[in-house]
N, C-alpha and C positions, 0 to 999 in steps of 0.2 A: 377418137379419144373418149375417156368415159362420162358420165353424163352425174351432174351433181345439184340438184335446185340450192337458193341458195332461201328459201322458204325454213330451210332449218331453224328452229325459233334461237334466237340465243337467248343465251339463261338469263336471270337478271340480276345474279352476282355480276356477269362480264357486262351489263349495260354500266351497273352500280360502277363496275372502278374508271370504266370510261368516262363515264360522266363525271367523277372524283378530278380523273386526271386532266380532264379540260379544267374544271370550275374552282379546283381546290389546291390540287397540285403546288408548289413553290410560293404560295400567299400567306401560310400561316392564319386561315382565315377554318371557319366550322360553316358549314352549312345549314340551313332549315330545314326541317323533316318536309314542311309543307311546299316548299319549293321543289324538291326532288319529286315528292306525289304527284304539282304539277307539271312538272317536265316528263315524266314515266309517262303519266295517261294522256299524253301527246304519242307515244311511241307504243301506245295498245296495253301496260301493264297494269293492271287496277290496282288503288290504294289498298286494300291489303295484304295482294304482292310484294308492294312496295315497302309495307312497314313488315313484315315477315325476312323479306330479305334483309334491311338495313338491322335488324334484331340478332340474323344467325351473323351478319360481320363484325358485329361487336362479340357478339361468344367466340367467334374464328379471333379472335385480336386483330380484324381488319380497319376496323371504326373503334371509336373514341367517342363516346355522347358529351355534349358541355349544355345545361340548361340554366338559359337565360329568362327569367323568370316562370310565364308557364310554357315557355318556348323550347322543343329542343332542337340543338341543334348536333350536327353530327362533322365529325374531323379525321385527318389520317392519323395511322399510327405507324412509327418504324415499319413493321411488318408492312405494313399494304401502299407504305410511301415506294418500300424499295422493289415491291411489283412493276406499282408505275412508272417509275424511274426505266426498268430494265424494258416494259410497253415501248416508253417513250423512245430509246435507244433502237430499240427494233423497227420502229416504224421509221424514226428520220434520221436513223445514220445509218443502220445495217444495213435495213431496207432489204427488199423481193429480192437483186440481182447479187449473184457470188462471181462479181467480176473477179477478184485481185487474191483465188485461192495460191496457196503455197504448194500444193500439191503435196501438203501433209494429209495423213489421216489419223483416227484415232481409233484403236482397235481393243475390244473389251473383249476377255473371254469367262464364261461362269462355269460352272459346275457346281449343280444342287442337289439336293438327297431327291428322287423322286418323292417322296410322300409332301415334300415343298411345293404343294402345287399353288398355291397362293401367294409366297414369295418370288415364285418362277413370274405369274401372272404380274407382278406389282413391280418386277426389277422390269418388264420386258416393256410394260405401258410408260413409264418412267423413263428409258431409252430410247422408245419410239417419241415421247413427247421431246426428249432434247436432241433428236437430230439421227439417232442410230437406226439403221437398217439391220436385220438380220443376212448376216455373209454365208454363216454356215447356223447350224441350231443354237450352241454356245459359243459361238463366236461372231458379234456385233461390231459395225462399222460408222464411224460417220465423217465428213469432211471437217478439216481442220484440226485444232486443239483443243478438244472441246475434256473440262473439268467436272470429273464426274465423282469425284470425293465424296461432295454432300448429300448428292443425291445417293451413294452406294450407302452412306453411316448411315444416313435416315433410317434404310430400312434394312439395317444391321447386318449388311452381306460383305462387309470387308475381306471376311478369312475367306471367301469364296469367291471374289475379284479379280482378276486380271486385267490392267490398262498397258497396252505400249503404244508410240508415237510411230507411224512406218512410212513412205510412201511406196507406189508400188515399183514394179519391174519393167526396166522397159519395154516389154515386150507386152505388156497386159493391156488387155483392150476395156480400159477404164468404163467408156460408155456403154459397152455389154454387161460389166458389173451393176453401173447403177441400174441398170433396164431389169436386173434378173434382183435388185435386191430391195429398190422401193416401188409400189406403188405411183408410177409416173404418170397413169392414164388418170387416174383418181384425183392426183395434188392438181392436174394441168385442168381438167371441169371444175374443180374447185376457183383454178384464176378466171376459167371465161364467165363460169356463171356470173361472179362477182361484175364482170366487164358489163354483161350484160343486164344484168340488172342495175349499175349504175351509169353506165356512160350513158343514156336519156338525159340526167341530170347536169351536163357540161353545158347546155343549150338553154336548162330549163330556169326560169326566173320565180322562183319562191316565195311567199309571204315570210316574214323576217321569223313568226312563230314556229313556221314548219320546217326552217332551215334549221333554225335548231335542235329540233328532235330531226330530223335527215342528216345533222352532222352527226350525230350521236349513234346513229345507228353505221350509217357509215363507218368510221373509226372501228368500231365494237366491230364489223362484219371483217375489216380489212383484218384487225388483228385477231382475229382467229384465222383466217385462209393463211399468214404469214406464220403464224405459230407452229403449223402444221407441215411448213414449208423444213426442210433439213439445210437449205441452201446449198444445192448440192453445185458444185461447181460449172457455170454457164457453159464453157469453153467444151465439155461431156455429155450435154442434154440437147434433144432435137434440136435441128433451126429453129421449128415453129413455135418455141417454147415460150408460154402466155405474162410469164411472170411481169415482164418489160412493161409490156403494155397495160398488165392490169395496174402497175405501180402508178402510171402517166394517167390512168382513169382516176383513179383515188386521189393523188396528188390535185390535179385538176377540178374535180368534184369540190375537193376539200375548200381549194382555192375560193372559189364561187358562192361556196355557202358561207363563208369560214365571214365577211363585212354582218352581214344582214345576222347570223346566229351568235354574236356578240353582241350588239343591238339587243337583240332579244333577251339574251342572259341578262344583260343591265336590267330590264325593267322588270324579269320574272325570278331573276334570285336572288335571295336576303344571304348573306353572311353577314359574322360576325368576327371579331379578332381572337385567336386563339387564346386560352389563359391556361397557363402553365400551372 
């Protein structure tokens, strides 16, 4: 299979809403600039990273600044609550494995003016990021029911759209299709590196401070290799297929660090109560 370090830095907008989503998430509470700066330069990102980023998610409408005297403090807003929410979703109820597919799919077809070639690029990264594989050039695949409305209005290609619901024929050799239309060697180094570079940490006994930046990064790593994941239906993909296991390493991990990086939040994070 193919080979993927998992050294890829992640951004530190995806640290930012991970972090949000453990510490902020469902409390109605705002955070401390200063507390975030010291939980980031635990996990390598220097204070001016850190105020640079939490600056572009307030211009994005991800953040919400509230200052309490010369303190500020930073909160969600709609837009970056219902990120986390749909995070939250994908990590502990979708989850890595597509046991319980219907043997639906969801098939898009486009047709764009060639001189589109920026629209072309924008519908296609857009597709690939919710699940769709290329079947044929203009004609995109992916398993389930997946609602692709929002994503086509955004970037105004409605009249150049086509969605139907199919499954296939019995005669179609399902797991040849997916072998010839995603990138399986790629998503499958994507689950071992992650195995491998965290399963160490099932054994390993942490200081309460370094479990918290370890969970944080953790989370942040799983949900991007999951994001990237189409969940194509288990029952079609190799035996040897990583997803399983890497779920039971994260799970596991998380488990471990999850007493001691509570601990830790209590005595390194300040919030405050949200004010409307």
């Amino acid at each position: 299979m193919g080979r993927v370090t998992t050294e890829e830095s992640l951004r530190p907008q995806s640290l930012m809403l991970t972090f949000l989503g453990d510490q902020v998430l469902g409390r109605d509470v705002c955070v401390y600039s200063g507390s975030v700066i010291d939980v980031f330069a635990r996990v390598g990102v220097g204070e001016q990273a850190t105020r640079s980023t939490l600056t572009r998610m307030v211009n994005r409408g991800l953040l919400r600044r509230q200052r309490e005297g010369r303190r500020m403090y930073f909160g969600l807003t709609e837009h970056s609550e219902a990120v986390l929410r749909d995070g939250e979703r994908r990590i502990w109820q979708t989850g890595a494995v597509n046991r319980h597919w219907d043997g639906t799919w969801t098939l898009l077809g486009f047709s764009l003016p060639e001189s589109w070639q920026r629209q072309r690029h924008d519908l296609r990264s857009k597709l690939t990021w919710s699940g769709f594989g290329p079947l044929f050039s203009g004609l995109w695949i992916a398993p389930g029911e997946v609602d692709v409305a929002d994503l086509v209005g955004e970037l105004g290609l409605s009249a150049h759209v086509k969605v139907f619901r199919a499954h296939a024929d019995a005669g179609m050799d399902i797991g040849a299709m997916i072998e010839e239309t995603w990138e399986l060697p790629e998503l499958a180094a994507r689950y071992e590196a992650f195995v491998e570079r965290w399963q160490p940490w099932e054994s390993r006994a942490p200081e309460a401070d370094d479990a918290l930046a370890q969970r944080l990064l953790l989370q942040a790593e799983w949900l991007r290799v999951i994001r990237r994941d189409p969940r194509l239906p288990v029952r079609h993909l190799p035996d040897d297929w990583p997803a399983e296991g890497a779920e039971k390493t994260f799970r596991g991990v998380h488990e471990r660090l999850t007493p001691l990086a509570r601990e830790a939040a209590r005595r390194a994070i300040e919030v405050v109560p949200v004010h409307e």
